[in-house]
C-alpha positions as CSV (number, residue, x, y, z in Angstrom):
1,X,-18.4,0.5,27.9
2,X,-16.0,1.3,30.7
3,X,-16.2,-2.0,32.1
4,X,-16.0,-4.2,29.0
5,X,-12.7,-6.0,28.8
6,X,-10.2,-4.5,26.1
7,X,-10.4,-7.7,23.8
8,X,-14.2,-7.4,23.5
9,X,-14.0,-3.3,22.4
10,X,-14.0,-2.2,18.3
11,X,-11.9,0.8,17.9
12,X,-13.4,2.2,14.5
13,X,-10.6,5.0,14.6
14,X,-7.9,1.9,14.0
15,X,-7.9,-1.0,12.1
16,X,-6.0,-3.6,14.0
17,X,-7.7,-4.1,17.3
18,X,-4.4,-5.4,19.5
19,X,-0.9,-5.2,19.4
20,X,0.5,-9.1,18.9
21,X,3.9,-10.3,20.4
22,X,7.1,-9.3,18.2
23,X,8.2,-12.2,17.3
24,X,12.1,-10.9,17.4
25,X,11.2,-10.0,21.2
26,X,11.3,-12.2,24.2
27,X,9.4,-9.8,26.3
28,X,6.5,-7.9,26.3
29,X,4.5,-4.7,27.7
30,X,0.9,-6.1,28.8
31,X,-2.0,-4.4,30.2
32,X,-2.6,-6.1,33.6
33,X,-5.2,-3.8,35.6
34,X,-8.5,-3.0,33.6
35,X,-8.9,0.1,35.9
36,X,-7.0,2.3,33.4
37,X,-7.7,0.7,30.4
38,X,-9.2,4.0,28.6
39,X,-6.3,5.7,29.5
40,X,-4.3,3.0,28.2
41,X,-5.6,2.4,25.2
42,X,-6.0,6.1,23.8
43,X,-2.2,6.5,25.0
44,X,-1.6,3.5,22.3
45,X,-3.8,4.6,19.5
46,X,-2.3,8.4,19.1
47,X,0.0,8.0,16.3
48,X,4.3,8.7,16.9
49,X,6.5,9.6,14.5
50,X,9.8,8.3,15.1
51,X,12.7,10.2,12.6
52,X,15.4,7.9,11.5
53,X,18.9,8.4,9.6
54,X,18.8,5.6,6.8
55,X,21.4,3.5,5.5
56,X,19.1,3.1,2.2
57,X,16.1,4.0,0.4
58,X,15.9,1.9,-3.0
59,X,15.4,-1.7,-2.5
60,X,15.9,-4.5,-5.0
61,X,12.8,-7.0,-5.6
62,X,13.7,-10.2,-6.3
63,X,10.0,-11.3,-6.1
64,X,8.6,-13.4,-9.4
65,X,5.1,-12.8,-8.0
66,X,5.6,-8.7,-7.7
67,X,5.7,-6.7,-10.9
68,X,8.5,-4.2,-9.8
69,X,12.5,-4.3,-9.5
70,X,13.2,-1.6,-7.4
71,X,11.1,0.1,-5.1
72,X,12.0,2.9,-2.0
73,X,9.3,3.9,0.9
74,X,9.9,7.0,2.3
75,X,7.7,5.8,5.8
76,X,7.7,2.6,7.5
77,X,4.7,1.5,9.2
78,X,1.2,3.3,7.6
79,X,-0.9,5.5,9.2
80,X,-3.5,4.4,6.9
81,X,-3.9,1.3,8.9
82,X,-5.2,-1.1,6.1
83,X,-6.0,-4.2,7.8
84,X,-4.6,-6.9,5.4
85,X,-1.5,-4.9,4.8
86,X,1.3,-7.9,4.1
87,X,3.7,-4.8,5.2
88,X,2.7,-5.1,8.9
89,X,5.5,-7.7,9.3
90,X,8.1,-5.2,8.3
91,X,7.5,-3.4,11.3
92,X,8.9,-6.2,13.7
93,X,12.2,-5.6,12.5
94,X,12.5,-1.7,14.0
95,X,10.9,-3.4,17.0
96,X,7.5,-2.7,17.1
97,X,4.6,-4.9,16.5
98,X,2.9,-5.5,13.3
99,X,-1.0,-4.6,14.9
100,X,-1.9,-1.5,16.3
101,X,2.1,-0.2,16.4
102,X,2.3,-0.3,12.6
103,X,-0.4,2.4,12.2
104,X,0.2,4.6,14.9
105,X,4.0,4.5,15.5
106,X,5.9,5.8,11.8
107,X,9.0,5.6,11.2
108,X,9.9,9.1,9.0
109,X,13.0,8.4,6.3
110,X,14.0,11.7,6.9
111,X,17.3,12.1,5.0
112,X,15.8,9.6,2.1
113,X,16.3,12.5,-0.8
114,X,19.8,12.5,0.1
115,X,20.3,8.7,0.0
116,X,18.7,8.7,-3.2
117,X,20.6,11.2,-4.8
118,X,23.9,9.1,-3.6
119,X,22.2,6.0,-4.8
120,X,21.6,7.8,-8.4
121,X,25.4,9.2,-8.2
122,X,26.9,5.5,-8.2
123,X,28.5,4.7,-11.4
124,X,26.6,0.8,-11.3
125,X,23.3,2.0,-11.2
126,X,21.7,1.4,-14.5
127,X,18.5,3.3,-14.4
128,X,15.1,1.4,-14.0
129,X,12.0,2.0,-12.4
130,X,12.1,2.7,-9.1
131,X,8.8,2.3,-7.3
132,X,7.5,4.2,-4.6
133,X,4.9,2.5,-2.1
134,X,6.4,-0.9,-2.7
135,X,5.7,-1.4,1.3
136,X,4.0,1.3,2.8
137,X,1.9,4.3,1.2
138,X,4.6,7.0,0.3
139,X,1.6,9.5,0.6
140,X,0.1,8.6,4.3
141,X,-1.1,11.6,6.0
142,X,2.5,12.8,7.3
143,X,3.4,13.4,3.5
144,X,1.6,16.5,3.9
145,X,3.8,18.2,6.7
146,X,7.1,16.4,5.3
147,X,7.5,15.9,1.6
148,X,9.7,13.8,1.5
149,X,7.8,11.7,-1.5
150,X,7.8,15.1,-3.6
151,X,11.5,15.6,-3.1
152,X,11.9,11.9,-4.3
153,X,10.2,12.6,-7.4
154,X,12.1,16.0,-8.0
155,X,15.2,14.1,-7.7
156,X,13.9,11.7,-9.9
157,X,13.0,14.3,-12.5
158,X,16.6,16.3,-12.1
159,X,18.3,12.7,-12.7
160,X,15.6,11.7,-15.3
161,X,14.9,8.0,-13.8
162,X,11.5,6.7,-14.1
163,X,9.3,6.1,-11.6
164,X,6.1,4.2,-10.8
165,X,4.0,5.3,-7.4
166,X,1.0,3.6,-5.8
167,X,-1.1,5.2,-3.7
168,X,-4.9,5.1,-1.8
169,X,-3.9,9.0,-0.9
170,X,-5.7,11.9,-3.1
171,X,-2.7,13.8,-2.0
172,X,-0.7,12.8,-5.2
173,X,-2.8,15.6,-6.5
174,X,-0.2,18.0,-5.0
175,X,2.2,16.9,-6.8
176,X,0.4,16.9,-10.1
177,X,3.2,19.4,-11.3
178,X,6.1,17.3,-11.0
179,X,4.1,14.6,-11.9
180,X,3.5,16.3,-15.7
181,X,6.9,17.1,-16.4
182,X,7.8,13.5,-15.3
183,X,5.4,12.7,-18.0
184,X,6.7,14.8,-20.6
185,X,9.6,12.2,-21.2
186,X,7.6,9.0,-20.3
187,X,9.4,8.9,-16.5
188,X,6.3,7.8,-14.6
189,X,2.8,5.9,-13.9
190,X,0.5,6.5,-11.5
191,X,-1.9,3.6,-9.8
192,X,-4.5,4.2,-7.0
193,X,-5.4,1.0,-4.9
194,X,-8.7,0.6,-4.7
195,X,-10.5,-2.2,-3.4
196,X,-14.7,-1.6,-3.6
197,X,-17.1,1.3,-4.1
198,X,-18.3,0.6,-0.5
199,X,-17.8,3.5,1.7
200,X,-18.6,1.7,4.8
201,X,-16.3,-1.3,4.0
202,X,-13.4,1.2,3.4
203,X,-13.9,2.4,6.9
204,X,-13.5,-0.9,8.3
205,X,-10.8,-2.3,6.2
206,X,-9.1,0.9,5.8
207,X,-9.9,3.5,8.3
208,X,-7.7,6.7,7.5
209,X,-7.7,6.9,3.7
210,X,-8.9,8.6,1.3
211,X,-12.3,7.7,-0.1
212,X,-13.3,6.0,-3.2
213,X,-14.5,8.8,-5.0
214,X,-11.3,10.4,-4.1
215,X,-9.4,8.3,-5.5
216,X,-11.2,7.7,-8.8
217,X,-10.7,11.3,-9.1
218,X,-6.9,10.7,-8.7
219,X,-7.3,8.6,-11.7
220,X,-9.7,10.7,-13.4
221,X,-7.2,13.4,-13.4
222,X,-4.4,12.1,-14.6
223,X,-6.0,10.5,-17.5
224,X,-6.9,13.7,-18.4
225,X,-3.8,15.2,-17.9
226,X,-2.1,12.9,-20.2
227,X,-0.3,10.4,-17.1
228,X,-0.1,6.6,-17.6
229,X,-2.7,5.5,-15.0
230,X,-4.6,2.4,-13.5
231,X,-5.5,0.7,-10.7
232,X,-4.8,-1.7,-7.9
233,X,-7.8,-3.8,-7.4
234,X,-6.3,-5.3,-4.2
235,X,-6.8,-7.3,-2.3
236,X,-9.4,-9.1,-3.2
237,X,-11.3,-10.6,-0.1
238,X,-13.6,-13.7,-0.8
239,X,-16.4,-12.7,1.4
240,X,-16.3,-9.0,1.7
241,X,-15.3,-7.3,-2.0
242,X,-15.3,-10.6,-4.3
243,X,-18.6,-9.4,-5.4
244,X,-17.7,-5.8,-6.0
245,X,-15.1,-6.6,-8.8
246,X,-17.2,-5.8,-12.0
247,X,-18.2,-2.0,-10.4
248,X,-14.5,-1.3,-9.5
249,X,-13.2,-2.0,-12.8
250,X,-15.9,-0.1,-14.6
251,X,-15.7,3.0,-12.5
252,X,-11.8,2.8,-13.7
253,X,-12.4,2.6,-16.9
254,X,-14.7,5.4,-17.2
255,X,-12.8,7.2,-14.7
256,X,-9.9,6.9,-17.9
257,X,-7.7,4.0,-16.2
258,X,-5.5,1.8,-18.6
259,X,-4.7,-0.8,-16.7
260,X,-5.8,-2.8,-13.9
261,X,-4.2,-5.2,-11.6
262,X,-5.3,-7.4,-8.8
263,X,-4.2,-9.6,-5.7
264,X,-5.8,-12.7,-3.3
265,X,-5.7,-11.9,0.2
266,X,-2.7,-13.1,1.7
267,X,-2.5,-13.6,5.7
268,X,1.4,-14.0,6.0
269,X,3.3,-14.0,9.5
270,X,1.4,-11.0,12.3
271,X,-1.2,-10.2,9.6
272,X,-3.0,-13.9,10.5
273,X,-4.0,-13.4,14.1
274,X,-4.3,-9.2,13.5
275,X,-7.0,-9.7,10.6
276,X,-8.7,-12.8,11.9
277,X,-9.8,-10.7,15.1
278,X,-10.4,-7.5,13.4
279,X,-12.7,-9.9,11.1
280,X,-14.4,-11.1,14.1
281,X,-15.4,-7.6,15.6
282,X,-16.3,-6.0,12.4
283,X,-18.0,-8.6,10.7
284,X,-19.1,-11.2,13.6
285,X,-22.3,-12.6,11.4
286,X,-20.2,-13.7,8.7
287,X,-16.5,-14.2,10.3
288,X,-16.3,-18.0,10.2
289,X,-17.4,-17.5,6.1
290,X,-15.0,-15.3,5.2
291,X,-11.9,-17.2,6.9
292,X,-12.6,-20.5,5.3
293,X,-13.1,-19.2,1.9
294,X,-9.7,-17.3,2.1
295,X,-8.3,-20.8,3.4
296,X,-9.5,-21.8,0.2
297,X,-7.8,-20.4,-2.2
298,X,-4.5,-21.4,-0.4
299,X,-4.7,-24.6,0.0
300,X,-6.4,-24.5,3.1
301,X,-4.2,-22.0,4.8
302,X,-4.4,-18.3,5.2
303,X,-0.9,-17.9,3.1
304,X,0.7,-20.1,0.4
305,X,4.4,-18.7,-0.4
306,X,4.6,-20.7,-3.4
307,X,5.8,-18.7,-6.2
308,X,3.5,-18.2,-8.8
309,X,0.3,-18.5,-6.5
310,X,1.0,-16.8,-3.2
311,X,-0.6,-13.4,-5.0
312,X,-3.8,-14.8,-6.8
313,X,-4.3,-17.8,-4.5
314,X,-4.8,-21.7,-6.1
315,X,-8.6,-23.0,-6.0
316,X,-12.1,-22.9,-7.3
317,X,-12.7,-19.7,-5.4
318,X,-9.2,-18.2,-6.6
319,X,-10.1,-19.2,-10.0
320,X,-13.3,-18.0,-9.9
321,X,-12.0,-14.3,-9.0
322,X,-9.2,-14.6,-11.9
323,X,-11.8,-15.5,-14.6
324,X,-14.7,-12.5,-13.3
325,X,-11.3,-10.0,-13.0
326,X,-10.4,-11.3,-16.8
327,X,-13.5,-11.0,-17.9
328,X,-14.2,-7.4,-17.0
329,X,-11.1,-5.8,-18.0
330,X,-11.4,-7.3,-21.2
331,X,-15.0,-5.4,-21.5
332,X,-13.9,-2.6,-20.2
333,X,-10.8,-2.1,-22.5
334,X,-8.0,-2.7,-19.8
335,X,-5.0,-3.9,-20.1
336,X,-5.0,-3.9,-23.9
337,X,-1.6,-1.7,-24.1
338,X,2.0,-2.1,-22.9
339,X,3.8,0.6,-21.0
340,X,7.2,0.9,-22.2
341,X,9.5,3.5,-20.3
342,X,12.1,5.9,-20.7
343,X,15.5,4.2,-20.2
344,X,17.3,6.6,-21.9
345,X,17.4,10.4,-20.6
346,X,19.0,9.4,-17.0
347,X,21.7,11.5,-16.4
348,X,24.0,12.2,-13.4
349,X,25.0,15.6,-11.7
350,X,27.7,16.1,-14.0
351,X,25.7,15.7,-17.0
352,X,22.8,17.3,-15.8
353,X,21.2,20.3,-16.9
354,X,19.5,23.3,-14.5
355,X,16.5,21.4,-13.1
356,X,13.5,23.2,-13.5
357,X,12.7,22.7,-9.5
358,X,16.1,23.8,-8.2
């Protein structure tokens, strides 16, 4: 192993394999002498947290395609290192690159409760949902140490604005507290991403999550605690987990889930060249298979930013996924309810009552 030439190695530990150019960067550090190369390459795979002062932490979606208005993320980059994560490009613009950088160098929001508190003190706000996990997971492994996410959803709860959080992290159980009295005035939802029951594909395609059981648990409990819950069947990879579709949403549903949504595999920007050589070291045998069929369901190309198909893909294959996905939350009793929220109880500092975390 010593001698074999760093694009030939599989580093299970990490999902992307390389670290591609920044495309906002005309230069480049490259590895030129394969002498030191394990050096070298342990030396990039320890993860870095880099603490930053924010200018902002909610975000405004003006996506058609994404079921949210306003979302905030606590981290940048995701130590969780999900292969097909479309948020890899984000990382380009704090100068890193969207491979191997995005999962091992993460950017920590540190003053984020305070920016949302100013953001909730601004007289235009009208309260709406606010999302957390819109980018990156808000419950990563550093949420342990720093909770950050739990202040965010105290200060949610002290101003009374709903929130929605997605997560692949069983850590949300910590903050099944908050979490309840959120609930109490129909403030929150909770959905867990999960995309098979496969253990060994999850440690391919995401390395450093939590596991599926885990997760269903996640669900599990907050069904039975009362909390709005569902899942994130997503994304959907023709090839790997097309096939796996029917057990996901069934485990859900008896695991107490509501809803269930769903997503095509999108390659967009870095994620192309990151996933197509992860996909050739992970899955060599059936590589070639697996790229063309995701090329099918956008039109022959690993992306398709058209509005209205860039999320569930355009195709026989893509419409083949959306009938199987319709099919099986109909039998298993999801999606057959609206959630409304809470619009009414925010209040700011002024108006506020003692909150029951201060």
């Amino acid at each position: 192993m010593i001698n074999q030439k760093a694009d030939e190695r599989y580093d299970k530990g990490r999902a992307a394999q390389f670290n591609p150019q920044n495309r906002f960067l005309k230069g480049a550090y490259v590895q030129e002498y394969s002498e030191g190369i394990d050096d070298w390459e342990q030396d990039v795979r320890k993860t870095q947290y880099i603490f930053d002062e924010s200018r902002t932490i909610v975000n405004e979606v003006t996506s058609s395609d994404v079921g949210m208005m306003y979302s905030a993320n606590p981290y940048q980059g995701c130590e969780h290192g999900c292969i097909y994560c479309y948020a890899r490009n984000a990382h380009e613009y704090w100068g890193y690159s969207a491979g191997l950088d995005f999962e091992s160098r993460i950017v920590v929001k540190q003053n984020a409760p305070a920016l949302l508190r100013k953001f909730f003190e601004n007289k235009n706000w009208t309260p709406a949902p606010i999302s957390l996990s819109g980018n990156t997971d808000c419950y990563q492994p550093i949420e342990r140490k720093m909770k950050i996410t739990r202040q965010l959803l105290e200060i949610c709860l002290q101003y009374k604005n709903p929130v929605g959080i997605l997560s692949k992290n069983a850590l949300i159980l910590r903050d099944l507290d908050i979490i309840q009295e959120l609930n109490k005035m129909n403030l929150v939802r909770v959905f867990s991403s999960i995309t098979s029951l496969d253990e060994k594909l999850r440690l391919k395609l995401e390395p450093r999550t939590a596991t599926y059981k885990s997760r269903l648990k996640v669900v599990e409990t907050m069904a039975r605690n009362g909390v709005p819950t569902g899942i994130m069947n997503a994304p959907i990879i023709p090839g790997l987990n097309d096939d796996h579709i029917h057990d996901v949403l069934k485990a859900a549903s008896e695991a107490g889930a509501q809803w269930a949504g769903y997503t095509v595999v999108r390659l967009n920007g870095a994620v192309g060249p990151i996933f197509e050589d992860w996909l050739h070291k992970a899955f060599p045998d059936r590589a070639e298979k697996v790229w063309n069929l995701i090329c099918s369901c956008h039109q022959g190309n690993v992306n398709d930013s058209r509005s209205g198909k860039r999320m569930v893909g355009d195709g026989k294959i893509a419409e083949l996924i959306r009938t199987q996905f319709k099919l099986y939350c109909k039998k298993y009793h999801l999606n057959e309810t609206k959630h409304e929220w809470n619009l009414n109880s925010f209040r700011r500092a002024k108006d506020q009552q003692p909150s029951l975390f201060d």
